[in-house]
C-alpha positions in Angstrom: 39.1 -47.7 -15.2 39.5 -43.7 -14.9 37.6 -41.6 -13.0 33.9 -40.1 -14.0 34.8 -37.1 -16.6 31.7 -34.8 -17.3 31.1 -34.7 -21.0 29.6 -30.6 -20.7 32.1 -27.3 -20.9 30.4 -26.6 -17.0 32.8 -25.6 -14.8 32.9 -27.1 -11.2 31.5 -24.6 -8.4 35.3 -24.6 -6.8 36.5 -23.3 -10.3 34.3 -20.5 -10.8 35.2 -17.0 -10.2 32.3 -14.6 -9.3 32.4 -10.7 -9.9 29.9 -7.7 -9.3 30.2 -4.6 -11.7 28.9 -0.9 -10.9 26.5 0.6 -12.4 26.7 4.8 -11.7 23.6 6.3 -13.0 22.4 10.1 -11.9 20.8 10.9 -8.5 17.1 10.7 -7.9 15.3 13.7 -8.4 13.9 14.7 -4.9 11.2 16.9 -5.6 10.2 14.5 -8.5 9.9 11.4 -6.2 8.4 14.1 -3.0 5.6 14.9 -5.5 4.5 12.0 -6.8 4.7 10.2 -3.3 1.9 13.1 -2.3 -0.3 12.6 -5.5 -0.4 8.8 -4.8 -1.0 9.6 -0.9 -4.3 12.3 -1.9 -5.4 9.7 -4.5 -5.3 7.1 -2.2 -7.2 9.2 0.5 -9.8 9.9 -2.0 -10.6 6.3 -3.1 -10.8 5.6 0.5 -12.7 7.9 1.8 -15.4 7.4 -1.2 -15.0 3.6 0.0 -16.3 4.6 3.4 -18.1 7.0 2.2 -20.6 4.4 0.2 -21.1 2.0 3.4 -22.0 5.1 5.7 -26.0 5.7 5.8 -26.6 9.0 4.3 -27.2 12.2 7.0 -30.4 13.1 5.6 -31.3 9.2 6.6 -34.0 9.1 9.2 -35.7 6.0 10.5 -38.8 7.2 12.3 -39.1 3.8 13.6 -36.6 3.8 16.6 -36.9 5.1 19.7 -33.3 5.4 20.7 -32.4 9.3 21.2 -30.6 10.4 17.9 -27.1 11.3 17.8 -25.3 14.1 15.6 -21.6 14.2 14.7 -20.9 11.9 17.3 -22.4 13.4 20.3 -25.0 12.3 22.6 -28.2 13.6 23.1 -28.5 14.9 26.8 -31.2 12.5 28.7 -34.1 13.9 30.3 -35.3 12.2 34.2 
């Protein structure tokens, strides 16, 4: 008996020969790529500020219920003894 023979054209692993070709193409157009990094930035800023913008209670909001003292822009009311 001989030895095992594959029946395929496949080349062993061992037998292969590997090579990488270059590929030279044109540089990148900086001022292109600088713009279009700040229009996705301001878009992006927009959607998420209108994101936060629609979970925020409205200003002109005012719940006459609470006793708490109110707060405006983030500062405290000053508390009177």
């Amino acid at each position: 008996m001989g030895t095992y023979v594959k029946k395929t054209d496949r080349r062993r692993y061992e037998d292969r020969s590997f090579s990488a070709r270059a590929v030279h193409r044109d540089q990148a157009d900086l001022h292109k790529l600088a713009e279009v990094l700040i229009r996705l930035t301001l878009q992006e800023t927009g959607h998420s500020r209108a994101e936060r913008r629609a979970t925020e209670t409205p200003e002109t909001y005012s719940d006459r219920g609470t006793t708490a003292p109110s707060t405006k822009a983030g500062v405290a009311a000053p508390l009177v003894e």
